[in-house]
C-alpha positions in Angstrom: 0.0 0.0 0.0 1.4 3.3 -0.8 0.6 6.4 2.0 1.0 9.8 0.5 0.5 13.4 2.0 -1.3 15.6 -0.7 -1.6 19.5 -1.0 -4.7 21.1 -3.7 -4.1 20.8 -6.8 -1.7 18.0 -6.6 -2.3 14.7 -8.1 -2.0 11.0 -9.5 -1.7 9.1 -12.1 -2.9 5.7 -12.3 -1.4 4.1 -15.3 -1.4 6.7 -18.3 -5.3 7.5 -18.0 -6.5 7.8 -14.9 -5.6 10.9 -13.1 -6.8 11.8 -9.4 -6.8 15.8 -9.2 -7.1 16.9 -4.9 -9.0 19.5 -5.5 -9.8 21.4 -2.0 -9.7 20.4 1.4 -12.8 21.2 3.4 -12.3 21.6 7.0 -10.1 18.5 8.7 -11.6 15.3 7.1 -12.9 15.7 3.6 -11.3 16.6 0.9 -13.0 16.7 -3.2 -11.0 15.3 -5.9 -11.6 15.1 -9.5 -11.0 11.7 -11.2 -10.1 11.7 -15.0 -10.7 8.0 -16.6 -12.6 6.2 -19.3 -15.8 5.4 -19.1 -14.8 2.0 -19.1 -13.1 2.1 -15.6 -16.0 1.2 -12.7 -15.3 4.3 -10.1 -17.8 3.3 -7.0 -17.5 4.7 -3.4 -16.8 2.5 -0.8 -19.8 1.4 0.3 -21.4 0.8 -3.1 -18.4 -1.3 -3.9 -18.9 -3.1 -0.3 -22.4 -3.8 -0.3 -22.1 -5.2 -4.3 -19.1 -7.3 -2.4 -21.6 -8.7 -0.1 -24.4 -9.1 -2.8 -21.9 -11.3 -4.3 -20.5 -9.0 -7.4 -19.7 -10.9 -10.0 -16.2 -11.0 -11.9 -18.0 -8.8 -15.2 -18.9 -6.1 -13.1 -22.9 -6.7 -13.4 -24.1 -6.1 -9.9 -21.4 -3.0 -9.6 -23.0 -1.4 -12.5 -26.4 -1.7 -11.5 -26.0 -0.8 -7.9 -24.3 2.4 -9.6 -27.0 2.7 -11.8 -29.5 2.8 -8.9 -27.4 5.1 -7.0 -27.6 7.6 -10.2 -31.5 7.2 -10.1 -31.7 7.8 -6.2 -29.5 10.8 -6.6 -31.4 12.3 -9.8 -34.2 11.6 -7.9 -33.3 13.6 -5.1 -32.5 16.9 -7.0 -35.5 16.6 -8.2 -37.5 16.6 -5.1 -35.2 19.6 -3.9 -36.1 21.5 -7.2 -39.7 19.9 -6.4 -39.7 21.7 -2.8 -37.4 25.1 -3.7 -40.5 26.0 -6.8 -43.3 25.4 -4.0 -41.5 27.5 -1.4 -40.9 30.7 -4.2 
């Protein structure tokens, strides 16, 4: 395992097209990056990629891409309920 310090802006390269950009650092634990790779390269948070673990994720990547799928359609759905509840308020 490699254990880096990183300052904004800084970043990695993973191979020659995946780049991990630390964007800003937000009080003592969180920090935003921006990650550069193909479309073709599964990028899931921890916990979607732990509970698709438990689920029993196949070796194609099935199960990863539909629990990101259905993480996509909670989130759109969210914003919309925000966008829902900020029109009503006006």
């Amino acid at each position: 395992m490699l254990s880096l310090t990183m300052r904004e802006g800084d970043y990695l390269m993973i191979g020659k097209d995946i780049k991990l950009t630390f964007e800003k650092v937000v009080g003592d634990n969180k920090m935003y990056i921006h990650i550069d790779a193909p479309k073709s390269v599964e990028i899931l948070r921890d916990k979607v990629y732990e509970r698709a673990l438990e689920d029993g994720a196949e070796a194609n990547g099935e199960l990863l891409r539909r629990l990101k799928k259905e993480r996509r359609a909670q989130r759109n759905e969210y914003f919309k309920k925000q966008a829902r509840d900020k029109a009503a308020n006006v």
